[in-house]
N, C-alpha and C positions, 0 to 999 in steps of 0.2 A: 378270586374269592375262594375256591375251590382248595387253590394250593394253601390258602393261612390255613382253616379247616381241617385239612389232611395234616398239616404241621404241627396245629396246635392237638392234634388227635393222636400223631405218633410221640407228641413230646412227652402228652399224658400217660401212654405208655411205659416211655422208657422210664419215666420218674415211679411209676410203682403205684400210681394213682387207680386204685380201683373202685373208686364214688364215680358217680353219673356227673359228666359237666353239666351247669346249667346254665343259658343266658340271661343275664342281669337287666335290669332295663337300659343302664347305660351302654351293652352292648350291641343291644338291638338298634337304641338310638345310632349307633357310631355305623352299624353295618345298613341303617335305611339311607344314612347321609352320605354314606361311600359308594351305594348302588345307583349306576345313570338311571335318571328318572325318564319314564316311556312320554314317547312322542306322540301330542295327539296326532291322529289324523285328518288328510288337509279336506274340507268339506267343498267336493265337487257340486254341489246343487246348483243346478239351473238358476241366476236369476235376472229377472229385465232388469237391463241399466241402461235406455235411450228410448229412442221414434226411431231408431234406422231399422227399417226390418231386415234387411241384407245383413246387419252386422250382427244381429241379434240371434239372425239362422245357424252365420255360420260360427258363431261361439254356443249354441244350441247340439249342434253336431259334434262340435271339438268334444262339449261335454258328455256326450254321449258316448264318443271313443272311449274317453276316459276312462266312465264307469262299467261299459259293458266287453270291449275288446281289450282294451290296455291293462286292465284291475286284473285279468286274466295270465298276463304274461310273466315273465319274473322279469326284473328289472333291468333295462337294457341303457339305458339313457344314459351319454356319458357326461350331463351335464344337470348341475342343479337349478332353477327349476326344469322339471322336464320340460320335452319338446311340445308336448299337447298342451300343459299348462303356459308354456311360454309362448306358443300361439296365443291360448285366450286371452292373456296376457296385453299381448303387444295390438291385438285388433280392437282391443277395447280402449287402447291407447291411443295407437295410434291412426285407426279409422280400417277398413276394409281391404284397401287398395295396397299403403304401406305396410299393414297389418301381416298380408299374405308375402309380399315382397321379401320383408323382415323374419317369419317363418320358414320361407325357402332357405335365407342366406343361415339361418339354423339347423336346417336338416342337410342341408351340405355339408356341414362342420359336424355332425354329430357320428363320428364312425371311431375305431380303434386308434386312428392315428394321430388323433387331434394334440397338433401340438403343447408343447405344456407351459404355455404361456399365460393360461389363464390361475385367476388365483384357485386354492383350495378350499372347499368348504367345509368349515371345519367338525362340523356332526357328522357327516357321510360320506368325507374324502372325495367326493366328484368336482367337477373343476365349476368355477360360478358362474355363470352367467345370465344377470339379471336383465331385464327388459331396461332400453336407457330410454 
């Protein structure tokens, strides 16, 4: 966006135009529709979803990384959903026991070298992998 601006600025120049451009409305329109639109943010909040207290702890704690240690860091994860999301993720799925299992076999894969065999996602370029 930067370069049309700087182009349509030196064109003006060289053409001898010494009036003020001004944007039109239909310009404005064309440059809100051409700008990626902002991503909400995913909302970590704690909430009960069972009777199992052990599952509920430890999706309690994940969330808690989350927003107090992980919100902190810059972005490391080489996979979309992250690794803590993909925990809570999968324990809520798939129960405590697998839950953690399926976690591990996640943060073993999560390092520089993972191969690129997974797909790409396409907003953030990180490789995807969803809870199955």
């Amino acid at each position: 966006m930067k370069k049309v601006i700087s182009l349509c600025f030196c064109l003006s120049l060289l053409m001898g135009l010494n009036t003020a451009w001004s944007q039109t409305a239909a310009d404005l329109a064309l440059a809100q529709s051409l700008a990626p639109q902002p991503q909400p943010k995913p909302n970590y909040a704690y909430r009960h979803g069972g009777a199992n207290e052990a599952k509920e702890l430890t999706a309690l704690l994940f969330t808690g990384y989350k927003f107090f240690i992980s919100s902190q860091d810059q972005r490391s994860c080489n996979f979309h959903p992250s690794c803590s999301v993909y925990a809570l993720q999968t324990i809520r799925k798939n129960g405590l026991t697998l839950g953690f299992l399926d976690t591990f076999d996640r943060l073993s894969r999560c390092h520089p070298f993972t191969p690129s065999k997974y797909p790409v996602h396409p907003q953030n370029g990180l490789a995807l992998d969803p809870v199955l």
